[in-house]
C-alpha positions in Angstrom: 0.0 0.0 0.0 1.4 3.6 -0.4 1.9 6.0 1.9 -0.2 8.5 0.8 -2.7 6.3 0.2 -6.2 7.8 1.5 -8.0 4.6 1.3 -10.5 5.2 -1.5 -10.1 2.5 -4.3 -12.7 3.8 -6.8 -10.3 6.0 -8.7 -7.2 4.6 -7.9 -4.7 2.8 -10.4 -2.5 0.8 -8.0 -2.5 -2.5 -7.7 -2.3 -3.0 -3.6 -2.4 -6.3 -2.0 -4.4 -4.9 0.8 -6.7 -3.5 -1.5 -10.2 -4.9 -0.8 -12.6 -4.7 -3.7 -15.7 -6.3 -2.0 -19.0 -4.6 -1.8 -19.8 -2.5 1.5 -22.9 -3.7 3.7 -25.4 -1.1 4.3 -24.9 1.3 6.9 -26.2 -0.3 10.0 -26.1 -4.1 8.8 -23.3 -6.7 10.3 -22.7 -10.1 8.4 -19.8 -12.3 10.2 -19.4 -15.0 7.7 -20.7 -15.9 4.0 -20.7 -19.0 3.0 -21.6 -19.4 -0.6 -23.4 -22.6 -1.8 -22.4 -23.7 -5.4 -23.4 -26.5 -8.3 -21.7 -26.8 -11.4 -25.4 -28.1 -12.6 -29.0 -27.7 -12.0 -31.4 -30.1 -9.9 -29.0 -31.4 -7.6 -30.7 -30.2 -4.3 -28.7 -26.8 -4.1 -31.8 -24.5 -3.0 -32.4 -27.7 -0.4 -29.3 -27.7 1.3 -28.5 -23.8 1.7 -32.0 -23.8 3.4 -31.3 -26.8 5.8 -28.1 -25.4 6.4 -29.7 -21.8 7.6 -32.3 -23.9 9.7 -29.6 -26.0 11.4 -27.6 -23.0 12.4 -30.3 -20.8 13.5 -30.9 -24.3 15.6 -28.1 -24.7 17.1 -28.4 -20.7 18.4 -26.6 -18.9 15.8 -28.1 -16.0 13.6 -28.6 -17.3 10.1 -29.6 -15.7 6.8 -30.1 -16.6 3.3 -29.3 -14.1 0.3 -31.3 -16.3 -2.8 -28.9 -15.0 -5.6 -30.8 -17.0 -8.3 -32.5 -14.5 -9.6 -34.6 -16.0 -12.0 -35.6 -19.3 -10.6 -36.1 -18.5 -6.6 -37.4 -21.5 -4.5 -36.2 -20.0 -1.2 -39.4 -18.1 0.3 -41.7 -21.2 -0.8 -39.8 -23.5 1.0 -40.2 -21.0 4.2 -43.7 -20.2 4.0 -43.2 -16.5 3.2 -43.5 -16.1 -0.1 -46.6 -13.7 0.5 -45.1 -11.4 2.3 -43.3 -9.3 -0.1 -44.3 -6.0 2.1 -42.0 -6.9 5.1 -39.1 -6.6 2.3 -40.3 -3.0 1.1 -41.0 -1.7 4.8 -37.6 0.3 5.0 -37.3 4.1 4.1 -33.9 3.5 2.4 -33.1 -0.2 2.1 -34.8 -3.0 1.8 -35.4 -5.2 4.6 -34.9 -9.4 4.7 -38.3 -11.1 5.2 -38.0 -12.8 8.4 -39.3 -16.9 8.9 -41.1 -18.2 11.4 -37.4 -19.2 13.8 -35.8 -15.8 13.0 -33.5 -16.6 9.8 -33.5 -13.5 7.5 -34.4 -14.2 3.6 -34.2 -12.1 0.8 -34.8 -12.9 -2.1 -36.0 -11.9 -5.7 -39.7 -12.9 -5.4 -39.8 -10.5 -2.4 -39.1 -7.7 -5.2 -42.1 -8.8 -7.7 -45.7 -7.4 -7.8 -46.9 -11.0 -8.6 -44.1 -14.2 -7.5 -45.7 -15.9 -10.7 -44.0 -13.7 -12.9 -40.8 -14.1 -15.1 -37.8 -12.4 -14.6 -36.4 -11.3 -17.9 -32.9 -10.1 -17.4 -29.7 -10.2 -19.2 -26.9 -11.4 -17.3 -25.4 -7.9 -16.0 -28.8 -6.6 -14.3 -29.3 -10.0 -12.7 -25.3 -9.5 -11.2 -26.4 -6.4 -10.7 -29.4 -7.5 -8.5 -27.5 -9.9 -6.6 -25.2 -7.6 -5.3 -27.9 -4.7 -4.4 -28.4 -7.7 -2.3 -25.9 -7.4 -0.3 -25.3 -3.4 -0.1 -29.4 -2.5 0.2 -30.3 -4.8 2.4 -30.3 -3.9 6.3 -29.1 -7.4 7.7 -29.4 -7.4 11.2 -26.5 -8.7 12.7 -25.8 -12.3 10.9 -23.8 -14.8 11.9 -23.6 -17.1 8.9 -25.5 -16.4 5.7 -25.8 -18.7 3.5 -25.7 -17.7 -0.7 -27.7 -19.7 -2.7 -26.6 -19.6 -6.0 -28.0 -20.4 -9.9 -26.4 -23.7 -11.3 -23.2 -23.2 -13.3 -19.8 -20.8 -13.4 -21.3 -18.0 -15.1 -22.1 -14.2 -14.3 -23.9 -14.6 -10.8 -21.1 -16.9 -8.9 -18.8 -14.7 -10.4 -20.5 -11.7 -9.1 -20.6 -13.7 -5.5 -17.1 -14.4 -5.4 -15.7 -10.9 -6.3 -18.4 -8.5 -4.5 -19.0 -10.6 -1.5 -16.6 -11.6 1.7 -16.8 -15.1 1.1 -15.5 -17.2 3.6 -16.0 -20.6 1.9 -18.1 -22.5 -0.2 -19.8 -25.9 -0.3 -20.5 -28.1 -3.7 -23.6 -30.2 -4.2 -23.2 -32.6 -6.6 -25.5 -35.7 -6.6 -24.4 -39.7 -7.5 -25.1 -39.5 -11.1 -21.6 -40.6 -12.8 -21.8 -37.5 -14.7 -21.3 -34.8 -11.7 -17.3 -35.5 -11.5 -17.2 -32.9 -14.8 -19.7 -30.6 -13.2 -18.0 -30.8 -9.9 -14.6 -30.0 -11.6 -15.6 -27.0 -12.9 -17.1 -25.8 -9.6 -13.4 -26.5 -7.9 -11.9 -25.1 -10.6 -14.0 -21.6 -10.8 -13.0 -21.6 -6.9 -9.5 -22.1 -7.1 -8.8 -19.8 -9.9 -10.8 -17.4 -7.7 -9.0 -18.3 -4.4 -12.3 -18.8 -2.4 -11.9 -21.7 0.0 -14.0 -24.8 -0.6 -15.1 -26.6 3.0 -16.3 -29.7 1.4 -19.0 -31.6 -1.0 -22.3 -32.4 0.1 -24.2 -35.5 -1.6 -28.0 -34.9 -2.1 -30.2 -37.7 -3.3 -27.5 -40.1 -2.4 -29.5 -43.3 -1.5 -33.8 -44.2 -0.2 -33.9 -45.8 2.7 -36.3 -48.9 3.0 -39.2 -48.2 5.2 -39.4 -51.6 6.6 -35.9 -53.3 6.8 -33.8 -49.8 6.5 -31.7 -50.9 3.8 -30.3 -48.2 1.7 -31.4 -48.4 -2.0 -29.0 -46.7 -4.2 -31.7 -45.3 -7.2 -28.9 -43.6 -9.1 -26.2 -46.0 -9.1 -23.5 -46.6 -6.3 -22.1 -43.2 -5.7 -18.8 -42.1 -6.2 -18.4 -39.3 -4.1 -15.8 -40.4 -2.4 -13.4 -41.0 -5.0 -14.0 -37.6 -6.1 -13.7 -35.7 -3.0 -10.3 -37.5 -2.8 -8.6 -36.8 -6.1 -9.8 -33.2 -5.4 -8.5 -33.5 -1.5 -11.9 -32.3 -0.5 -13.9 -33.8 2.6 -17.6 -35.3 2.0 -19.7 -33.3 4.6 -22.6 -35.3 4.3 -25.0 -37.5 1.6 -28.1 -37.0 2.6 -30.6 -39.5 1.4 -34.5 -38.5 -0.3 -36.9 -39.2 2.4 -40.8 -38.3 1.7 -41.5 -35.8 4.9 -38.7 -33.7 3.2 -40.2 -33.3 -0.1 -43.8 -32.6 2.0 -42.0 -29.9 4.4 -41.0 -28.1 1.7 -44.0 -28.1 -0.3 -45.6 -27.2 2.8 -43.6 -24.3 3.4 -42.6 -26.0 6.6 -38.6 -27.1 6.6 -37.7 -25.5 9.6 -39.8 -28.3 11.2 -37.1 -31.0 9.5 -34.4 -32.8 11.2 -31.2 -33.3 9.1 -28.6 -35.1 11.2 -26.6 -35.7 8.6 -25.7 -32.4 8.4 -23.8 -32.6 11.9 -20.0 -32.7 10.0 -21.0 -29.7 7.7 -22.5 -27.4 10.7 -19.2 -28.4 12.6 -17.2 -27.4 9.5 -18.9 -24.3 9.4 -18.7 -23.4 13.1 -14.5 -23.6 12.7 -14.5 -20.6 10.2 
């Protein structure tokens, strides 16, 4: 850094080490850790697993929040039961506000923003990016201890957007046991390394049915492979979390803050070490 430098990188042509180029909160809001969750792919169980996530930490007695940065396809308020109440999110003179769920975690998302959550979202890549991180600098987050970034499938503008405007402090992959994942997974590590953004580990959805007379695991998608991929990448498995029918009706419900997830207990410890 120079010495006469006055701290204000927006018209400055140095290239500092120190220099941070990461969005600012809104005035007032305090976010301790981001954790941003990632799919090379679609339908894997990504929008799933960053809301169990939220639930488990607000749980376990921390302050969670979820910033739904896929714009165009949001599934976060359903899943909560909130996505009627779009006024909450316009309540503040000069921000917006995050919609809060029934155990406290604070949402926002994009089908807070429409007049009707039916309705498409018809935006070029740079005013989605551009939404995702008024996200983060117009939104007054009341003192978060982990929020969770759910993100659209694939290595394009949004993730990009995450990774360079937001603090991220790490990120976890879903992948699911289909053979094919290994490439989309690859290109999730890879977008991360060449980013420098810390991966904490791979999480499994869809992994196996359980039998509900004998408990035997049935493997619908083939024997997974996760492991073998988490170690030629030297990345842990947090968890593989199986598809159990009160899940899919929670969700539907707009009730999965009533769901127990214990196989989630490596990832929340993971999480907790940041």
């Amino acid at each position: 850094m120079a010495e006469s430098c006055n701290h204000d990188c927006s018209g400055c042509s140095k290239d500092c080490e120190s220099r941070d180029m990461h969005a600012s909160l809104h005035k007032g809001s305090k976010v301790k850790k981001v954790i941003g969750i990632l799919s090379g792919k679609g339908g894997v169980g990504k929008s799933l697993v960053t809301s169990l996530l939220a639930c488990r930490m607000n749980k376990e007695g921390f302050k969670s929040a979820i910033l739904d940065a896929d714009i165009t396809g949001p599934s976060i308020p359903e899943s909560f039961g909130v996505g009627e109440k779009r006024a909450e999110a316009l309540e503040g003179e000069d921000a917006l506000k995050p919609v809060l769920t029934d155990s406290g975690i604070q949402l926002m998302s994009m089908n807070f923003l429409l007049e009707n959550e039916n309705d498409p979202v018809i935006w070029r890549g740079p005013v989605i990016s551009g939404a995702v991180k008024q996200f983060w600098t117009d939104v007054t987050w009341n003192d978060v201890d982990y929020m969770f970034v759910d993100m659209p499938p694939g290595t394009g503008d949004v993730p990009l957007t995450v990774f360079q405007s937001l603090p991220i402090d790490g990120i976890i992959i879903v992948s699911s046991p289909q053979q094919l994942v290994r490439v989309i997974v690859e290109k999730a590590v890879k977008m991360a390394n060449m980013m420098n953004i810390p991966i904490l580990g791979l999480i499994e959805n869809m992994s196996y049915v359980e039998c509900p007379k004998c408990d035997e695991k049935i493997y619908v998608f083939g024997k997974s492979n996760i492991e073998g991929i988490a170690k030629s990448f030297n990345l842990p498995v947090l968890a593989r979390l199986p598809m159990r029918p009160e899940t899919s009706a929670a969700v539907d419900a707009g009730d999965i803050e009533s769901l127990e997830v214990p196989e989630l207990g490596e990832a929340v410890e993971v999480i907790k070490k940041l």
